[in-house]
C-alpha angles and dihedrals in degrees: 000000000000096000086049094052085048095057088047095060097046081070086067098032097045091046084052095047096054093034090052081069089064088060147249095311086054097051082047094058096049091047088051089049104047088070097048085047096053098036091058097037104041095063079067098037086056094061082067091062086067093055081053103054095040090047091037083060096031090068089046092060082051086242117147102171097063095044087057089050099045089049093055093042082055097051085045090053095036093053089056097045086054091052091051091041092054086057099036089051097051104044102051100028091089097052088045096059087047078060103058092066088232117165108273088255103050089041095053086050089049096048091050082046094054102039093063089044097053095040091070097028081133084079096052092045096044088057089047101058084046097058083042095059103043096042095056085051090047106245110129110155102068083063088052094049090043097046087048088060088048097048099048082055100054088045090055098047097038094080100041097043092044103038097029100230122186112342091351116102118234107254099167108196098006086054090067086051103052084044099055090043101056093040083059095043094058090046089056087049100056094036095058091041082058097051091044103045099059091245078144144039085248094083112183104200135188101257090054088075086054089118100255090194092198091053093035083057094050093054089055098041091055086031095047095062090046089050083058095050095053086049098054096051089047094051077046095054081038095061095042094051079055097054089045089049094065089049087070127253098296087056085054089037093056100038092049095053084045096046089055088050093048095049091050084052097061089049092109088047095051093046095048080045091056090043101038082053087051099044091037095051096040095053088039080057092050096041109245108126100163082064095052098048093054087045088068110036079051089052091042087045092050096047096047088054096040093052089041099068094042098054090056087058100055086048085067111039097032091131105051090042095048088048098056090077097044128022094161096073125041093181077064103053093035084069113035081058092050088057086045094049095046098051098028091092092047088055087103100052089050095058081047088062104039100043089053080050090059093050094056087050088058100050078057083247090133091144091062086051085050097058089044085061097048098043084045093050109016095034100037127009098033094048087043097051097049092042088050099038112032104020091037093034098228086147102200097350091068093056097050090051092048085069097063102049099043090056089063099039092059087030098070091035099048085045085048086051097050096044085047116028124093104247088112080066098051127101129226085257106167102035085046088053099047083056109052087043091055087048096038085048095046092046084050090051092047093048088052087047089049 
């Protein structure tokens, strides 16, 4: 997962790498875009939290036909959200970026940048419930393979699209767009070639995207609170990039190029939170909560270390990382290595968050995970960033203060929450329920035939 996560990342890494060599209003479009993009996409993405977590305990019950059917009812849902999304996206992108108050340049890039994305958002979507499915069955390893073979893709055609070397046109900003477009088109492909042809013992079939309107509920119940986690943390991204724009295009510049790296920091988190989801739910399914618990107090122990170290790293070598997007400025770079430097040491406490976070997702208790968003960006980060950097007037400095202590702050609630809620308490409801209905239903068939 972690590799996985890594390779994830590179998409956004490798596309700000080529287009830095467009210059500074380029960095800043793509910046102004990354939180449109996730705010739009992620309420979809979080609906296939909820595959993860039924199948997840569905495995755990040692129950194969209802983790073929739960993956097909996600790939059914999913289908239709994508199709909403891709409206939804282009549509309002452009007002959105009005919005943002971004200089007329950088928002015409961004808009270009949005509108290809949107228009195959079916690709993204389609990647994201396969990684989905076969995570919560535990398999993790397909997705790696699969997201190699992406990612080779997007770095070969980055520079060609973008650039325009030899016969390509040089497209600039679209071209990491379309890049980045066709590399996960050809991963959804693949992926949902994988779930339909049997190569596994997951077997999606035909009949499993019959609508089955009470599984299809239960997705949406567990999804709908983890869209809104996702949400939450997007609108979260968006008001920051509010507050930054008003700061001018270095500001933008410099917290776009933090927030990358950021994202690629948090790789090992995100991958103990996945796994922590998929180990916690199939042993809640089984009923073994001692082991779940220890499952996630192994994965939140490992990450705090893990972040730990890297964070003292980045403390360290803030400037020559910084530096590797964007040579031309150094303004740029000055600052993007000051808001590396302030949250680095707080890196730990952060895994420690998110992988608890995890844990909470794979009891089915998304709507715990949800409140943890909203008191770590709402509560805390949000409230910080305006107070420091609008009402103190620390411009840029007091946004990138407002980071570290937020992460502790949500770090030692959401810790509190975990040692002391009552999700140890909690039953595999949803996944125990579709069950008995399916048995209940079959015996019922059997009894008509006899």
């Amino acid at each position: 997962m972690i590799l996985a996560n890594l390779m994830q990342t590179a998409y956004n890494i490798v596309d700000t790498y080529w287009v830095g060599r467009l210059g500074k209003e380029a960095i800043a479009a793509i910046s102004l875009s990354f939180p449109i993009i996730f705010l739009i996409i992620s309420f979809g993405a979080g609906l296939t939290i909820a595959g993860t977590v039924m199948i997840a305990q569905f495995t755990g019950m040692q129950d194969q036909d209802n983790v073929d059917l739960t993956a097909g009812q996600t790939v059914i849902l999913l289908i239709n959200v994508s199709i909403i999304i891709t409206i939804v996206g282009l549509t309002t992108s452009g007002p959105l970026l009005n919005l943002m108050g971004a200089a007329p340049d950088v928002a015409s890039r961004a808009a270009i940048y949005l509108r290809i994305l949107f228009g195959g958002s079916i690709f993204i979507f389609m990647f994201f419930v396969f990684q989905s499915i076969l995570r919560g069955w535990g398999d993790t390893k397909t997705p790696m393979w699969v997201m190699l073979g992406s990612v080779i893709a997007n770095m070969i055609l980055d520079p060609f699209f973008i650039m325009g070397i030899g016969p390509f046109p040089k497209l600039g900003i679209a071209g990491a767009a379309w890049a980045t477009l066709i590399s996960r088109g050809i991963s959804a492909i693949i992926g949902m070639w994988i779930l339909f042809s049997g190569q596994k013992v997951l077997h999606i079939r035909l009949h499993h995207l019959k609508p089955d309107w009470k599984m299809q509920w239960q997705l949406i119940k567990l999804g709908v609170p983890a869209s809104i986690e996702q949400s939450i943390r997007a609108l979260g991204i968006t008001a920051l990039i509010f507050i930054v724009t008003s700061l001018g295009t270095t500001a933008v510049a410099a917290y776009g190029i933090g927030a990358r790296i950021f994202s690629f920091v948090i790789i090992p988190a995100m991958a103990l939170s996945m796994a922590t989801s998929t180990a916690l739910g199939q042993n809640f399914g089984a009923g073994q909560i001692e082991r779940a618990e220890k499952a996630a107090w192994i994965g939140a122990g490992t990450g705090f270390g893990a972040l730990s170290i890297i964070g003292i790293v980045f403390f360290f070598f803030a400037t020559p990382i910084s530096a590797i997007f964007i040579k031309e400025s150094p303004e740029v770079v000055r600052m993007s290595s000051e808001f590396l430097r302030t949250m680095s040491l707080t890196f730990g406490f952060l895994g420690l968050q998110i992988i608890l976070n995890g844990g909470f997702r794979g009891a089915g208790r998304t709507t715990t995970a949800m409140v943890m968003a909203f008191i770590s960006f709402w509560m805390a980060r949000i409230p910080l960033a305006y107070l420091f950097a609008k009402v103190l007037g620390w411009g840029p400095r007091g946004i990138w203060w407002a980071f570290p202590l937020s992460i502790v702050l949500s770090s030692v609630v959401t810790t509190g929450w975990f040692i002391y809620g009552k999700w140890k308490t909690a039953k595999p409801d949803a996944a125990k329920r579709i069950q008995e209905r399916i048995i209940s239903e079959t015996v019922a068939e059997e009894g008509a035939a006899d």
